[in-house]
C-alpha positions in Angstrom: 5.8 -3.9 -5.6 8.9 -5.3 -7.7 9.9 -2.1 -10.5 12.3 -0.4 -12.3 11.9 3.3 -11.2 9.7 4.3 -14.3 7.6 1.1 -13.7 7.0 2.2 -9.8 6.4 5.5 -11.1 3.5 4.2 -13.7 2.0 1.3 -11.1 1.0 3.7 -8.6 -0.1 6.8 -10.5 -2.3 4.3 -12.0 -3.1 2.4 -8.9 -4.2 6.0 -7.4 -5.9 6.8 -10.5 -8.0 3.9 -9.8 -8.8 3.9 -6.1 -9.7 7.7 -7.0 -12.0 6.1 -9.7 -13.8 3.6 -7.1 -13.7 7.0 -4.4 -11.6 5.3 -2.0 -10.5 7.9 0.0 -8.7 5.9 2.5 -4.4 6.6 1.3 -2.9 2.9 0.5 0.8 2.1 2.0 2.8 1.6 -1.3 6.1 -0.5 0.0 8.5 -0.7 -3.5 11.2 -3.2 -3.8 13.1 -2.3 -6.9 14.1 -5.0 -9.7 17.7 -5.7 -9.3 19.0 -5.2 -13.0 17.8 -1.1 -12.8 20.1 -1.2 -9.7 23.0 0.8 -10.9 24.7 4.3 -10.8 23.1 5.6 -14.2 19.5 5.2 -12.8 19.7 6.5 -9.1 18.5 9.7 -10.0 15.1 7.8 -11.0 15.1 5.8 -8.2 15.2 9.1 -5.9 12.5 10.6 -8.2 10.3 7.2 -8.0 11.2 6.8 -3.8 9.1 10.1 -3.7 6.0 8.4 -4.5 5.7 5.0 -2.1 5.7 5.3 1.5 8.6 2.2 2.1 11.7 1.7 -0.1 13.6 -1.3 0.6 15.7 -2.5 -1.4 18.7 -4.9 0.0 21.9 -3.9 1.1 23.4 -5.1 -2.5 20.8 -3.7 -4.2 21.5 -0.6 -2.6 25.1 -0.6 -2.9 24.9 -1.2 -6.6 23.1 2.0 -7.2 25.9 4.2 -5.9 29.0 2.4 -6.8 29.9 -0.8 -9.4 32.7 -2.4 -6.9 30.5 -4.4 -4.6 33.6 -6.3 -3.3 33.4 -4.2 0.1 30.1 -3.2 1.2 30.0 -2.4 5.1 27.4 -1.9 7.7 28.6 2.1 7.7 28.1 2.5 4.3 24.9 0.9 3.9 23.7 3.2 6.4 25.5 6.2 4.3 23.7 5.5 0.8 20.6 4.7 2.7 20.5 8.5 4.4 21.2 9.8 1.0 18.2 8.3 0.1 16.4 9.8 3.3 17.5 13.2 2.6 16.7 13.4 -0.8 12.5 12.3 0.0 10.9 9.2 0.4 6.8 9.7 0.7 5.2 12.5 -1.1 5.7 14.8 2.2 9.2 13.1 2.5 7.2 11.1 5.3 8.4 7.6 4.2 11.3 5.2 5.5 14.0 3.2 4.1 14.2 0.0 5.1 17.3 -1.5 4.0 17.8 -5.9 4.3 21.2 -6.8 4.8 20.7 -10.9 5.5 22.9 -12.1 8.2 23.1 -8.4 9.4 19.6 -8.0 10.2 17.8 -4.9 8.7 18.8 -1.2 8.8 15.7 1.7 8.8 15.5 5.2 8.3 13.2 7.9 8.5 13.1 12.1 9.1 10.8 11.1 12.1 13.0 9.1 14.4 16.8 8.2 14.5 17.9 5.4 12.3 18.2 1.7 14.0 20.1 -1.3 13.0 17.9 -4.6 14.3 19.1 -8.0 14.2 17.4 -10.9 12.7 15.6 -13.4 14.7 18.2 -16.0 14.4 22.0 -15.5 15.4 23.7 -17.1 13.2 27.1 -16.8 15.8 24.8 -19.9 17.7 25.4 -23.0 16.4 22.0 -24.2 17.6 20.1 -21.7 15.8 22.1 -22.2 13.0 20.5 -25.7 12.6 17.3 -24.2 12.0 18.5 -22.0 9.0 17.1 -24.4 6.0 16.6 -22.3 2.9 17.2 -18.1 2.7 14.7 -18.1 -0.2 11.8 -15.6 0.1 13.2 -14.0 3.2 13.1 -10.7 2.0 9.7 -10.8 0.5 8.8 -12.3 3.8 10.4 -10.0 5.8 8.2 -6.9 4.0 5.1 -8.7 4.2 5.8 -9.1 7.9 6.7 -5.2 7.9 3.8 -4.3 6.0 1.4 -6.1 8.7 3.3 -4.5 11.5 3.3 -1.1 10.1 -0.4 -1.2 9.5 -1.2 -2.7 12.8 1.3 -0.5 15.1 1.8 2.6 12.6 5.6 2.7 14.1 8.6 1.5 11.8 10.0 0.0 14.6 7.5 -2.2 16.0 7.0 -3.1 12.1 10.7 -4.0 11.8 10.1 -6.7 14.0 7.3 -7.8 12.8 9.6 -7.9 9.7 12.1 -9.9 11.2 10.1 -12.8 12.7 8.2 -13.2 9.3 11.8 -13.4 8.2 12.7 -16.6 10.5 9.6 -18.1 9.6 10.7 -18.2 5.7 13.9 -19.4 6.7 13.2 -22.9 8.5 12.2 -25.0 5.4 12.4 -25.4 1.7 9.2 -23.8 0.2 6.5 -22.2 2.7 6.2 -23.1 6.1 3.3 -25.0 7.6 0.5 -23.8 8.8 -1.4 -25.2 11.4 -4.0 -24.7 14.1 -3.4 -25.4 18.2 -5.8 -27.2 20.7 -7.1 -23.6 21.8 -7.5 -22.9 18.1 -4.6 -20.1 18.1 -3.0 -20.3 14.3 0.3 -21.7 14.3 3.1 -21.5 11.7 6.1 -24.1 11.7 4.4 -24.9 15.0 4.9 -21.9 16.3 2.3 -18.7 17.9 3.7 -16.0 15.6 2.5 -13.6 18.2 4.7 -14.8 20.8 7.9 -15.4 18.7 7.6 -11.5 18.3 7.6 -11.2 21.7 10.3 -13.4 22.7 12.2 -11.3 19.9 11.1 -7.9 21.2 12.5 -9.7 25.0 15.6 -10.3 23.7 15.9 -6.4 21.9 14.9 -5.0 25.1 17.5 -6.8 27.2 20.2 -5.8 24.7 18.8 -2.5 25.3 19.3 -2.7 28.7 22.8 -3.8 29.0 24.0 -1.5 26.4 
């Protein structure tokens, strides 16, 4: 969902009004991404009132930034991580249940919750390699990407974590061409994007996290 606060606020009391309608009883994960005009100092209050009501808020690290202060010269790893806690405490989920998932490009992603300790993750590619570099083609649609990635990952593990990464290799996938990437089928009729098993990109990325991990 793309809204000013008081358009996130009316989307899903009406989207709830009708699923209550149709009796489905089954709660839907509401993940907001909020229009980037609203983004500034006069509106965080709404956006505080409105992150109360979706289960994912995820703005990106501008976007973020611009709520709290209007110099966006400096914004730093530290304080996206401040404003996003802010955010945190204050509620987001009706039972303050939700996570903040901020997405900071080159940076990677940084989430949040009141249910585990917040985690910077890298993205997929580093852009330090030269190599990987190559395959960076076009950042459009990264972000939206990277949440519909989240979304599948936090419906299919239930852990912000696991969904980050699911987040992240959606992400790459965007990345690698102008436009979407290409979809395609293998010999042993696995699906394949940009050539590619999706399944075990995320594990070569979830390798890499746990050897970083490791040597930490």
């Amino acid at each position: 969902m793309l809204a000013e606060p008081a358009e996130a606020i009316h989307q899903v009391l009406e989207l709830l009004r009708l699923r209550n309608a149709a009796q489905i009883t089954t709660k839907p994960i509401i993940i907001w991404e909020p229009k980037p005009s609203s983004c500034i100092p006069a509106n965080l209050d709404a956006f505080q009132q409105a992150a109360r009501i979706v289960n994912v808020f995820s703005p990106n690290h501008v976007e973020l930034a611009a709520m709290f202060q209007e110099d966006l010269s400096e914004v730093t790893a530290s304080t996206i991580a401040e404003y996003a806690m802010k955010f945190v405490r204050s509620g987001v989920g009706q039972a303050g249940e939700g996570c903040v998932v901020i997405r900071a490009g080159d940076e990677g992603c940084f989430v949040a919750s009141r249910t585990r300790e917040p985690f910077w993750l890298p993205p997929y590619y580093d852009q330090s390699d030269k190599a990987q570099q190559s395959r960076l083609i076009d950042p459009t649609g990264a972000g939206n990407a990277f949440l519909g990635g989240f979304a599948m990952g936090l419906l299919t593990t239930d852990n912000i974590y696991d969904a980050a990464c699911y987040g992240a290799v959606s992400a790459s996938l965007a990345l690698e061409q102008v436009g979407l990437p290409e979809l395609s089928t293998s010999e042993e009729g696995w699906e394949l994007w940009n050539g590619e098993c999706v399944t075990e990109r995320l594990r070569k990325y979830q390798a890499r996290l746990d050897k970083k991990k490791c040597s930490e």
